[in-house]
PyMOL commands that place a pseudoatom at each C-alpha (Angstrom):
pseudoatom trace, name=CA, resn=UNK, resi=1, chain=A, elem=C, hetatm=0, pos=[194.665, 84.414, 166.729]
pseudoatom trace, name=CA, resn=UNK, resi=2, chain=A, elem=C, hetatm=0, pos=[195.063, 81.538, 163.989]
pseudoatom trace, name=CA, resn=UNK, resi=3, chain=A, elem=C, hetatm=0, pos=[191.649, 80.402, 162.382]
pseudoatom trace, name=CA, resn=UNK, resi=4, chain=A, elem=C, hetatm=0, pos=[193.373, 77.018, 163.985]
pseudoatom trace, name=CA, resn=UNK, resi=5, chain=A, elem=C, hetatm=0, pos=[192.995, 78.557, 167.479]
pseudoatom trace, name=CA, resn=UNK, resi=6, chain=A, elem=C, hetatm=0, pos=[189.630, 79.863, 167.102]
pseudoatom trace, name=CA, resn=UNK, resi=7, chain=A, elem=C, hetatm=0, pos=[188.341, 76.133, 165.522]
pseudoatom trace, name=CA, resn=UNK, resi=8, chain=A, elem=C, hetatm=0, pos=[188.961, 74.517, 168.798]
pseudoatom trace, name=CA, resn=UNK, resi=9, chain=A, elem=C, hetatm=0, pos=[187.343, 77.318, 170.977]
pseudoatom trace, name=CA, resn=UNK, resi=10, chain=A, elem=C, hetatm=0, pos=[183.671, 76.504, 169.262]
pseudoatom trace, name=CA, resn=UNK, resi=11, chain=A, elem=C, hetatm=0, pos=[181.771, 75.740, 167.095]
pseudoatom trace, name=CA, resn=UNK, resi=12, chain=A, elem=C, hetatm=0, pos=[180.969, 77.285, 163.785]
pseudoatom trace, name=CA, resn=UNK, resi=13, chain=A, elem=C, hetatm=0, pos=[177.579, 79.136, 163.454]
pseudoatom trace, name=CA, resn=UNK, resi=14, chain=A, elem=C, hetatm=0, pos=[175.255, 78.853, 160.180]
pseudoatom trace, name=CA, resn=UNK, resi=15, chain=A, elem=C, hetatm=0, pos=[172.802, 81.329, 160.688]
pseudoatom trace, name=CA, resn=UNK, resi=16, chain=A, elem=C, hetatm=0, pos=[171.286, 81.015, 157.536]
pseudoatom trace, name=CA, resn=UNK, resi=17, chain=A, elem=C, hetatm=0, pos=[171.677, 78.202, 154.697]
pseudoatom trace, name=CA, resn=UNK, resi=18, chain=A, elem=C, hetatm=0, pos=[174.938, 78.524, 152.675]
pseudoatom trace, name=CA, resn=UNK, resi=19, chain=A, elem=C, hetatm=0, pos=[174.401, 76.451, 149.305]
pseudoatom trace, name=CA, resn=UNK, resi=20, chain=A, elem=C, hetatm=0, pos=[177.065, 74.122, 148.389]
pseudoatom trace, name=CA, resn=UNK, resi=21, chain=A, elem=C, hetatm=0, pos=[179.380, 75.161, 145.436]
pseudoatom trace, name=CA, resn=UNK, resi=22, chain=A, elem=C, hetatm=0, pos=[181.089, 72.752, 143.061]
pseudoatom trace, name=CA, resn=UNK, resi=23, chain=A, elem=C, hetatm=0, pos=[184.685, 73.345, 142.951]
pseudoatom trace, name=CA, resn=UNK, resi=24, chain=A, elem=C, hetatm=0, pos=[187.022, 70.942, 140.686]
pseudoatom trace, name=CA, resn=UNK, resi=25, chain=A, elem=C, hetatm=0, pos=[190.227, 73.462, 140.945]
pseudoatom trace, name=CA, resn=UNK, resi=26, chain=A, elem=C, hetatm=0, pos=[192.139, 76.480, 142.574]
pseudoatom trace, name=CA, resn=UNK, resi=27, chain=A, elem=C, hetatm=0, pos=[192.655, 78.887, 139.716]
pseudoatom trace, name=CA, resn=UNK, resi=28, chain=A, elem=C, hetatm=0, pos=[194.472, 81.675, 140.431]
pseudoatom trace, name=CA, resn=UNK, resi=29, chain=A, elem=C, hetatm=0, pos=[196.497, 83.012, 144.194]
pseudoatom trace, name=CA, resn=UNK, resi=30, chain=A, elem=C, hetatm=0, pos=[196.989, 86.787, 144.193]
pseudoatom trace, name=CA, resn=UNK, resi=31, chain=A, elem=C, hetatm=0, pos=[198.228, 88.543, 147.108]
pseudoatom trace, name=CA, resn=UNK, resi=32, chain=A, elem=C, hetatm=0, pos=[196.204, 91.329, 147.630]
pseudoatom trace, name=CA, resn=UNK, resi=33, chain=A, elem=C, hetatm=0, pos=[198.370, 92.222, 150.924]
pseudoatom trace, name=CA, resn=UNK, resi=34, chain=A, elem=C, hetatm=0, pos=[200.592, 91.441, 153.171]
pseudoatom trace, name=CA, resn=UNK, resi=35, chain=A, elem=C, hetatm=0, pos=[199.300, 87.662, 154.015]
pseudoatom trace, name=CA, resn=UNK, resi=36, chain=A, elem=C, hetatm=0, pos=[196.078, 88.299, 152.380]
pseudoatom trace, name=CA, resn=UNK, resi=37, chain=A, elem=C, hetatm=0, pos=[195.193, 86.369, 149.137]
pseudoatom trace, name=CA, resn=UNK, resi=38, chain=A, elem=C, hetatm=0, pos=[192.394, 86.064, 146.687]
pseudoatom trace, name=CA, resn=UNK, resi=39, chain=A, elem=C, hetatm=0, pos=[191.818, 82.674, 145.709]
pseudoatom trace, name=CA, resn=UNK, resi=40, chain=A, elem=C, hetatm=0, pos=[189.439, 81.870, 142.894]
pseudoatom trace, name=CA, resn=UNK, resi=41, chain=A, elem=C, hetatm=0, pos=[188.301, 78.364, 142.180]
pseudoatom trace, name=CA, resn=UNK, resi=42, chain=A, elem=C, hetatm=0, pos=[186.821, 76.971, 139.324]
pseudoatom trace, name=CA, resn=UNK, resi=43, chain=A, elem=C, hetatm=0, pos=[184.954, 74.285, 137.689]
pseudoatom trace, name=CA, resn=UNK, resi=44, chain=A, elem=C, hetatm=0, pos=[184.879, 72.796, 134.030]
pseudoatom trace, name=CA, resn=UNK, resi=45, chain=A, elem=C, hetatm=0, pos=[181.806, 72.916, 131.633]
pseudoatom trace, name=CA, resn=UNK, resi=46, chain=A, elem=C, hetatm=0, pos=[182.003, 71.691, 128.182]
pseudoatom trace, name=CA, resn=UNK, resi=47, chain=A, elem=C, hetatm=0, pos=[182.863, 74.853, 125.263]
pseudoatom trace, name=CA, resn=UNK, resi=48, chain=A, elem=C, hetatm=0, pos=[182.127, 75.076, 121.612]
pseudoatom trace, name=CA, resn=UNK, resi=49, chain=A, elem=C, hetatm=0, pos=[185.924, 73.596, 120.947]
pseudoatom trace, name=CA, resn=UNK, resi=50, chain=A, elem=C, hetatm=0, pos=[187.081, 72.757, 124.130]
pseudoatom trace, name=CA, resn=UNK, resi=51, chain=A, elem=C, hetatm=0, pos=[186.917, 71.910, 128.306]
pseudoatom trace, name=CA, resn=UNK, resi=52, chain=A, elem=C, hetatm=0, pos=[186.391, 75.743, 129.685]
pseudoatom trace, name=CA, resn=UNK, resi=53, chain=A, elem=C, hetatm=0, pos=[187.439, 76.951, 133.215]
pseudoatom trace, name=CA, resn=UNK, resi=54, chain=A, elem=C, hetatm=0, pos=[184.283, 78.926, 134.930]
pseudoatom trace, name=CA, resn=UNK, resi=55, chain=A, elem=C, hetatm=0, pos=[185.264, 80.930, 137.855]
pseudoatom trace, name=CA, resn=UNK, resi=56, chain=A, elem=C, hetatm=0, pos=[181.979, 79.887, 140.668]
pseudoatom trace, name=CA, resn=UNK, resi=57, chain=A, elem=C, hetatm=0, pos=[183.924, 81.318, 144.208]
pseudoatom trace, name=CA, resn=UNK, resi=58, chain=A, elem=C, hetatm=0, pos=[186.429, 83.542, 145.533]
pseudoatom trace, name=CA, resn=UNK, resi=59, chain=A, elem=C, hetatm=0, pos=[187.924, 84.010, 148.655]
pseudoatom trace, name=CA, resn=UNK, resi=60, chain=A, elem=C, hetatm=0, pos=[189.895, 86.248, 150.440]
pseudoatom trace, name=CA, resn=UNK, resi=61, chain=A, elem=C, hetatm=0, pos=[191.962, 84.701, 153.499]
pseudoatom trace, name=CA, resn=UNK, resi=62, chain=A, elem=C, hetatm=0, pos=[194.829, 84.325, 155.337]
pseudoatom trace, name=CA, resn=UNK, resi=63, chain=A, elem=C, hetatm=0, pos=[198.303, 82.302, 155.116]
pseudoatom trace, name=CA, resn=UNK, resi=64, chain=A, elem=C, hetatm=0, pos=[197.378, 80.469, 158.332]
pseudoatom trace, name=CA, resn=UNK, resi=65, chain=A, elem=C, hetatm=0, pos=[193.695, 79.749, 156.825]
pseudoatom trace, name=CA, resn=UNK, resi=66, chain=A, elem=C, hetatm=0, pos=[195.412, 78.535, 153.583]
pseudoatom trace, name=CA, resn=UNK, resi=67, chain=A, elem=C, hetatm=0, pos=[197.841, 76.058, 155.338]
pseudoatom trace, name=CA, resn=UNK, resi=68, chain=A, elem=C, hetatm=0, pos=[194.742, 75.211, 157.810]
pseudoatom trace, name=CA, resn=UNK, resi=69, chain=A, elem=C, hetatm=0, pos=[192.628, 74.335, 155.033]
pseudoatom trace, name=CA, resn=UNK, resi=70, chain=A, elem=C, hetatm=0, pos=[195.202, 72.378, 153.561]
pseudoatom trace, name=CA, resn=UNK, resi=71, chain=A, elem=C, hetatm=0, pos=[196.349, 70.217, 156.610]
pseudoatom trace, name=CA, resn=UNK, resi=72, chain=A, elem=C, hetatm=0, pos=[192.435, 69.507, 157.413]
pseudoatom trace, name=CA, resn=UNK, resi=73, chain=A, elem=C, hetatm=0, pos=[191.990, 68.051, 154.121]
pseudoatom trace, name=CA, resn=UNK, resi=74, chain=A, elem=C, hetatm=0, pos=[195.222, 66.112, 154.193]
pseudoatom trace, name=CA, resn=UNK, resi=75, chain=A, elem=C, hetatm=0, pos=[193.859, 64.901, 157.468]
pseudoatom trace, name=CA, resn=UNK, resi=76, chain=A, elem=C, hetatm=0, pos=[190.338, 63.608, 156.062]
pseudoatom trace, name=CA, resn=UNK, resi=77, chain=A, elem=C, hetatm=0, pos=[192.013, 62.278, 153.280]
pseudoatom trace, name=CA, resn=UNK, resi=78, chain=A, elem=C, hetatm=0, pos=[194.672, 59.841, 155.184]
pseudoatom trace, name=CA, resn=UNK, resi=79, chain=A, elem=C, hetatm=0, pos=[191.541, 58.918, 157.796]
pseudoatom trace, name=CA, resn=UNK, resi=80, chain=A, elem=C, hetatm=0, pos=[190.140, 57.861, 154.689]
pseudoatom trace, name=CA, resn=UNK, resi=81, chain=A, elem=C, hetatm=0, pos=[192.429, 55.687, 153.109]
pseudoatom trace, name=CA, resn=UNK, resi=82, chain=A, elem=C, hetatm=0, pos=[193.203, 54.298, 156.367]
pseudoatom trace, name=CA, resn=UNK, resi=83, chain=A, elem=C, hetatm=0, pos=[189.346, 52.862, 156.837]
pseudoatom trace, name=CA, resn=UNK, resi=84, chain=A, elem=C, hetatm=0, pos=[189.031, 52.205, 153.457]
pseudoatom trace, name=CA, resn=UNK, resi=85, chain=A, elem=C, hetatm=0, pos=[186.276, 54.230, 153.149]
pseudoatom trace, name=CA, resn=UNK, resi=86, chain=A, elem=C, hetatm=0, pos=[185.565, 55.797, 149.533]
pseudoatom trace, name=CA, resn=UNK, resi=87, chain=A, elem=C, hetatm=0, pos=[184.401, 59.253, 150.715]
pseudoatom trace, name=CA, resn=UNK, resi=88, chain=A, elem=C, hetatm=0, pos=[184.207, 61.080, 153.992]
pseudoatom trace, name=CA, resn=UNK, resi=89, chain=A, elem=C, hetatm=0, pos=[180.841, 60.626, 155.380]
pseudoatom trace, name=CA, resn=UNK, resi=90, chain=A, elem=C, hetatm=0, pos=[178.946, 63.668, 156.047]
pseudoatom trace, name=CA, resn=UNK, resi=91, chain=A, elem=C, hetatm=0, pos=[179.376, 65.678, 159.350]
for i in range(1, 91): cmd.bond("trace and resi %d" % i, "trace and resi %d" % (i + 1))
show_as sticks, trace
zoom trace
């Protein structure tokens, strides 16, 4: 079943807080098997001589998730524009 699939059937359940993590890029995308990839992301912090790249998540998902996570924030994105809002307001 697609993540896709499975995000129309319910809900998603926070049992417990999850903090927030400040991403500002995807680093690398390794395929650690068939359809499985590690994705890192990162975020910048100022160096001694220059703008480093600190690795703060990783993930290991699917194709589908990758393309799902993709379309839903091309989706956001173009409802934004559209209502001329400047950011998405908070579910």
């Amino acid at each position: 079943m697609s993540y896709s699939a499975m995000a129309d059937r319910c809900d998603p359940l926070e049992p417990a807080v999850i903090l927030d993590t400040f991403v500002q890029g995807v680093g690398r995308a390794e395929e650690v098997s068939p359809s499985l990839f590690r994705v890192s992301y990162f975020a910048s912090q100022r160096g001694h001589d220059c703008q480093e790249q600190v690795c703060v998540a990783k993930f290991i998902v699917t194709a589908d998730t990758t393309v799902a996570m993709a379309n839903a924030t091309r989706a956001r994105e173009a409802s934004r524009r559209l209502l001329g809002e400047s950011h998405s307001p908070m579910n």
